[in-house]
C-alpha positions in Angstrom: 19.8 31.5 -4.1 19.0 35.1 -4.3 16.7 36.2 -7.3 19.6 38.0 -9.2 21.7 34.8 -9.3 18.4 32.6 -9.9 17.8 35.2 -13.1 21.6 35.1 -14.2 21.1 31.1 -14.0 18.0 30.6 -16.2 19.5 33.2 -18.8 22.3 30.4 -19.6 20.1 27.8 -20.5 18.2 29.9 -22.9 20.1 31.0 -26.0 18.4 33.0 -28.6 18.9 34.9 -32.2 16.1 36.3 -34.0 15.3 38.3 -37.4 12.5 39.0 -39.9 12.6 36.7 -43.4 9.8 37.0 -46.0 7.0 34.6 -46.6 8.6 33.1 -49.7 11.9 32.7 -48.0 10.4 30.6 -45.1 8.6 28.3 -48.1 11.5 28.1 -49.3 12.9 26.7 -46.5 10.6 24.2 -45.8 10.7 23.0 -49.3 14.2 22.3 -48.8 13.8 20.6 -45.6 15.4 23.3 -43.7 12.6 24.3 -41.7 10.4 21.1 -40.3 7.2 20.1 -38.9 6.6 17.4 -37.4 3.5 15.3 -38.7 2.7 15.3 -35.2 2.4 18.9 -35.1 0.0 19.1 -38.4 -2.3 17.2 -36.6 -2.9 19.8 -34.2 -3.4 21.9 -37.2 -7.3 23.2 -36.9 -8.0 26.4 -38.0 -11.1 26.8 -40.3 -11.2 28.3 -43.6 -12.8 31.4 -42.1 -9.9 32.4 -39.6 -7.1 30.9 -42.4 -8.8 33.5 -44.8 -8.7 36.4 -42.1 -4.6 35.6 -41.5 -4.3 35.4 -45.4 -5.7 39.0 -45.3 -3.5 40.1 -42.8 -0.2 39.5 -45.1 -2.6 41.2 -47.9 -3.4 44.1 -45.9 0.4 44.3 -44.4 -1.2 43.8 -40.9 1.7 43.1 -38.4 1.4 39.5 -37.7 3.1 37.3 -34.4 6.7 36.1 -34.6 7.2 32.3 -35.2 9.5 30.1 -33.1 12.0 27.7 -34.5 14.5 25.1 -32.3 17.7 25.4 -34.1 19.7 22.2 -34.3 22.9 21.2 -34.5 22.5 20.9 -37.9 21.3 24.4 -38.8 17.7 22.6 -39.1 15.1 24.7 -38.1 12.2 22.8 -36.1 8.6 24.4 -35.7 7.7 25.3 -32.1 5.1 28.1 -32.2 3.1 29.6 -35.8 1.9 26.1 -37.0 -1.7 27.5 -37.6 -0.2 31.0 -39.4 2.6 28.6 -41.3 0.5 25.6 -42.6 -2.1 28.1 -44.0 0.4 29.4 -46.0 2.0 26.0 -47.2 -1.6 24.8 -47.7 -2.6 28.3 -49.9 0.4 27.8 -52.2 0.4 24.3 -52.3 3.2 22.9 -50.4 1.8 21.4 -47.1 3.7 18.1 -47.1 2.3 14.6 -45.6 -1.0 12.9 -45.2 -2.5 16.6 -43.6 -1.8 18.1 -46.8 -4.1 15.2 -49.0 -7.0 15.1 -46.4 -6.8 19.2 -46.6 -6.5 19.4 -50.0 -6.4 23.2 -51.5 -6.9 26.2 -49.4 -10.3 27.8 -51.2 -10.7 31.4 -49.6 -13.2 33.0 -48.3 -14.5 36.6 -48.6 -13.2 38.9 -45.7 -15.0 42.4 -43.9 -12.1 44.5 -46.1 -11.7 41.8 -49.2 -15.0 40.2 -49.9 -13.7 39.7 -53.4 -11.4 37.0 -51.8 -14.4 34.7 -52.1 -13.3 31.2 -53.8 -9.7 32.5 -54.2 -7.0 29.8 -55.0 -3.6 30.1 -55.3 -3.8 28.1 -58.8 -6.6 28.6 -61.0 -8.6 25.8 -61.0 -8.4 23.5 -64.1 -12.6 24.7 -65.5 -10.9 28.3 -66.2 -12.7 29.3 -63.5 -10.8 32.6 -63.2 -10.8 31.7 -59.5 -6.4 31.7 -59.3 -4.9 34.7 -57.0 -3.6 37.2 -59.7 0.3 36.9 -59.9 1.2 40.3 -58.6 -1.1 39.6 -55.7 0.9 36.1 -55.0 3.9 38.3 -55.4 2.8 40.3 -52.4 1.8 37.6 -50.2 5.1 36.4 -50.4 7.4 39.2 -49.8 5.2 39.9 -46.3 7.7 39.9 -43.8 7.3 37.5 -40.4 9.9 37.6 -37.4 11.6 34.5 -36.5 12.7 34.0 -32.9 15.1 31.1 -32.8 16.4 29.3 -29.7 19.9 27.9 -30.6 20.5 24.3 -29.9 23.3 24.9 -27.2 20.0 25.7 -25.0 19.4 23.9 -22.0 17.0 20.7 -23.5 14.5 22.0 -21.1 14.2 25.2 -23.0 12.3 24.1 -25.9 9.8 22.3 -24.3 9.4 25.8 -21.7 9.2 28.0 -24.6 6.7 25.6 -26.3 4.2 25.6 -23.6 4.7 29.4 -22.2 3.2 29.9 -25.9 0.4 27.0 -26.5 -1.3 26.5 -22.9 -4.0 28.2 -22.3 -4.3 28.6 -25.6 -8.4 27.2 -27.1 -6.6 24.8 -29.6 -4.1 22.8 -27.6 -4.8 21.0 -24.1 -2.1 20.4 -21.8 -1.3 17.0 -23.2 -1.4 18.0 -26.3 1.6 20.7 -25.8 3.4 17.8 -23.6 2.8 15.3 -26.4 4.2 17.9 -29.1 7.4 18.7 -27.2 8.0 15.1 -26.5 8.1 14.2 -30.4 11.2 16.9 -30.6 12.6 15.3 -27.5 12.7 11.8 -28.0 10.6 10.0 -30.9 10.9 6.6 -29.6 9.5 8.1 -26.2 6.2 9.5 -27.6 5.4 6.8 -30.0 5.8 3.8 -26.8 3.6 6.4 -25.3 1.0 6.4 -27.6 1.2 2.9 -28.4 0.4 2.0 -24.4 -1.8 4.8 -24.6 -4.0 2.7 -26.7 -3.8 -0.6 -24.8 -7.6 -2.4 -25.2 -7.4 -3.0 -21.4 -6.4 0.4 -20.4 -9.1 2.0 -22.6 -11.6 -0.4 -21.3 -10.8 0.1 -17.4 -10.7 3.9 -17.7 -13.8 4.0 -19.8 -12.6 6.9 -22.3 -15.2 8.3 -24.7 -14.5 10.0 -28.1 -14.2 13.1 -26.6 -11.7 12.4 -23.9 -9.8 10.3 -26.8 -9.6 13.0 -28.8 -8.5 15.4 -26.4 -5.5 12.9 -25.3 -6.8 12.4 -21.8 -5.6 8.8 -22.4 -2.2 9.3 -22.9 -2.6 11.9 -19.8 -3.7 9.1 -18.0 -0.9 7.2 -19.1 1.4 9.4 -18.7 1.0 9.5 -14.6 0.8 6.1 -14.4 4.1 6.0 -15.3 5.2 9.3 -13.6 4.3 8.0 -10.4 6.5 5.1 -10.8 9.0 6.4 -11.7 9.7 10.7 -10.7 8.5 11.0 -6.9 5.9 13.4 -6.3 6.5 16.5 -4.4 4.4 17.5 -2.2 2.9 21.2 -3.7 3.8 20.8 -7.0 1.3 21.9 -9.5 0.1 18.6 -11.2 0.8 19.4 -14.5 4.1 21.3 -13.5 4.7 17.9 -12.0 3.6 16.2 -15.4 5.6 18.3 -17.5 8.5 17.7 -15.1 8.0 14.2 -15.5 8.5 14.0 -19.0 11.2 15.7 -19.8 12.9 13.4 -17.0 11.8 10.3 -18.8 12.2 11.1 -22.1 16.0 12.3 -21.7 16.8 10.0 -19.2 18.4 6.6 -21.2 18.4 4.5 -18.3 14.1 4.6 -18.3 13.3 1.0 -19.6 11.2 1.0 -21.9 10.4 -2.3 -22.4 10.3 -3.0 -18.8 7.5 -0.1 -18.0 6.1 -1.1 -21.2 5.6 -4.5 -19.6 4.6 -3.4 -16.0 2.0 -1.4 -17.8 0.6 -4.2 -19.5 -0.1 -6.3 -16.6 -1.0 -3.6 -14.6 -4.5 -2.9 -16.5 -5.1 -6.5 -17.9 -5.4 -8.1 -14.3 -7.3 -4.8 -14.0 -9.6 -5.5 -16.9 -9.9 -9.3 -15.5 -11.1 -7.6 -11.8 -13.5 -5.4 -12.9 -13.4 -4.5 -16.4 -14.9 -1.1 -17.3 -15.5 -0.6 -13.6 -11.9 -0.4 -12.7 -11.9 3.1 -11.8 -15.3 3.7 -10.5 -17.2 4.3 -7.0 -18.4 1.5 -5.0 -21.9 2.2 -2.8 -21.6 -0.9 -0.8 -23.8 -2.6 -3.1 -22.5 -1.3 -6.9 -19.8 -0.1 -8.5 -20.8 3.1 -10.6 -20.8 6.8 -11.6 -17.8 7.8 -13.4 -14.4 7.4 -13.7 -12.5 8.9 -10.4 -8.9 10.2 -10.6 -8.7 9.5 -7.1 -9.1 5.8 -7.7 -7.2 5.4 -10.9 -3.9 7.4 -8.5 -4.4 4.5 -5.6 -5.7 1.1 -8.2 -3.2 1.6 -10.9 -0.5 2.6 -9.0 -0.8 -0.4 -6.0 -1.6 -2.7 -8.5 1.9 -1.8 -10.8 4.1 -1.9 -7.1 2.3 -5.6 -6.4 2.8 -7.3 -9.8 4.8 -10.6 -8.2 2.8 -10.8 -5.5 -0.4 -10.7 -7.5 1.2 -13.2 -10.4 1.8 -15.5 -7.7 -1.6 -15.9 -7.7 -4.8 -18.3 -9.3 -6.1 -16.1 -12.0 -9.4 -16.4 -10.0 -7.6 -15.5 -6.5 -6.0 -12.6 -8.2 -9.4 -11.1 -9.2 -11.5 -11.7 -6.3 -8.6 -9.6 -4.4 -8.3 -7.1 -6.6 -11.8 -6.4 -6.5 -12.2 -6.8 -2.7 -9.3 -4.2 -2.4 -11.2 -1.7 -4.4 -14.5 -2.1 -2.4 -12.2 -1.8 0.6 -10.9 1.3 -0.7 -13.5 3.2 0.3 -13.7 2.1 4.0 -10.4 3.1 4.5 -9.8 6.7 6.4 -7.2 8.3 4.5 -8.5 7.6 1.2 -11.9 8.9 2.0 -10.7 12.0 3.5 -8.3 12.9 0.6 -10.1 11.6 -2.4 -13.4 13.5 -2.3 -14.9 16.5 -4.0 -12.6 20.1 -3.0 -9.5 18.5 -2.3 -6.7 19.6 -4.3 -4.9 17.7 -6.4 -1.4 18.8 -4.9 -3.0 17.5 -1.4 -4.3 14.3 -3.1 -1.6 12.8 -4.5 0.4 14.0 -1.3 -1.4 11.5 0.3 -2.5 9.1 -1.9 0.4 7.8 -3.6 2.0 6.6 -0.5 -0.1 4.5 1.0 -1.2 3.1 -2.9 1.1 0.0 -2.6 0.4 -1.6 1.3 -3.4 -0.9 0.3 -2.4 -3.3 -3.3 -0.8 -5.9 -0.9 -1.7 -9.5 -1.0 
């Protein structure tokens, strides 16, 4: 397809309408459930008082500020895709951040700014001690008739197009990781998807074989993790496909496609890591030196162990619990005896080359 065509194409499946609304309009709206976000979303909600202070100066100041971005849906609903940080610092300031975010928040206390130091311990409401801390009335007035663009995509767009817009505008970004924009998207694009996500995401057995530490909890490595799992059961890898291009593909495809079983990959999963976690526990995913398996968790491994293991399950049930483990772990010390894997798996090879050879050869290596 020539570019022209490829360009009139991907215009179709992106339908737009945009115009600028005040502050107090857009509270407005989200007071009347008009204009939603997610609790999902909140949670990603992380600036500090410093940098919520700085914005609130901005509208003060009439400093141009970044259009928001709203999914449209066939009810007229507006749903928050980009300008959660700019929009919950308002709702927090004037007291209408809804959910659980809102109470472990509490109010928005400002703090002084380069051009407003008076702003220092500034609340929307004066606080009950007759502080004189409240913003002045006139000043409130201000803050919300400051005008913010909103670019909405229409919900005749392609369903790809929201999650697109959602991460051209988060990733790269310092407060979101790349699962964390996949995670958000898939909460608009199926509920029921990104909770069975999380929940398996969680598993005890799959948290103990892939050894996870706060940090990489926090950062939803986990559901990452679990996320390829079951991406390369189900959506075949092509070869030179960016991995997280590949990811993102991935979960669009299982979250809009209704003949994914959940309950079946739910239940594939769940063997998958407890005879995992029976083998070799916490060392699942880890080097073996001919005499010990240790170091840390390898990619590599998890790609060929997880994978074998999921395509093997009746073979592997077949077995004596005891059987069952002492092949398991005999097939991960094998692992690294074998050519391919050793060629492929180490350090400077890509990932696109990786699971290009990898996944493949993952379920004769899992073979009883």
């Amino acid at each position: 397809m020539a570019l022209a065509d490829e360009i009139q194409t991907a215009r179709k499946k992106v339908i737009t309408d945009g115009y600028e609304m005040s502050i107090g309009e857009i509270i407005n709206l989200y007071r009347d459930d008009e204009l939603v976000i997610d609790p999902v979303f909140q949670r990603l909600f992380r600036w500090g008082d410093e940098r919520k202070s700085r914005f609130i100066e901005s509208l003060i100041l009439g400093i141009p500020i970044p259009p928001i971005f709203v999914y449209q849906d066939e009810n007229g609903v507006w749903e928050l895709i980009d300008g959660l940080q700019r929009l919950s610092t308002v709702l927090q300031l004037t007291g209408d951040l809804k959910g659980d975010r809102a109470a472990e928040l509490g109010p928005l206390i400002l703090n002084g700014t380069r051009f407003l130091p008076s702003l220092d311990g500034k609340r929307w409401k004066e606080s009950a001690n007759g502080a004189n801390d409240g913003i002045p009335q006139p000043l409130q007035i201000e803050i919300k008739r400051a005008r913010v663009r909103v670019e909405i995509l229409k919900s005749d767009s392609d369903v790809s197009a929201k999650f697109e817009l959602f991460q051209r505008l988060n990733t790269g970004g310092a407060s979101l990781t790349e699962q964390e924009v996949r995670n958000s998207i898939a909460v608009s694009l199926n509920r029921e998807f990104y909770d069975w996500l999380i929940e398996h995401s969680n598993n005890a057995a799959f948290i103990e074989t892939t050894g996870q530490t706060e940090t990489a909890l926090n950062s939803q490595a986990g559901v990452e993790l679990a996320l390829r799992f079951f991406a390369f059961r189900y959506i075949p890898y092509q070869p030179g496909l960016d991995v997280h291009e590949y990811l993102d593909d991935a979960l669009m495809k299982m979250a809009t496609d209704n003949t994914f079983d959940l309950n079946q990959e739910g239940e594939v999963f769940t063997k998958t890591f407890t005879f995992l976690s029976e083998a070799l526990g916490s060392m699942s995913f880890k080097r073996w030196d001919g005499r010990n398996f240790s170091g840390k968790f390898l990619m590599s491994v998890f790609e060929v162990m997880s994978t074998g293991v999921s395509h093997n399950l009746v073979e592997l049930e077949a077995l004596q619990a005891h059987e069952r483990q002492a092949f398991i772990e005999q097939a991960a010390k094998s692992l690294w005896n074998n050519p391919t894997f050793n060629q492929y798996s180490g350090a400077g090879i890509r990932g696109t080359t990786r699971l290009a050879r990898l996944l493949p050869i993952a379920a004769d290596l899992l073979k009883p």
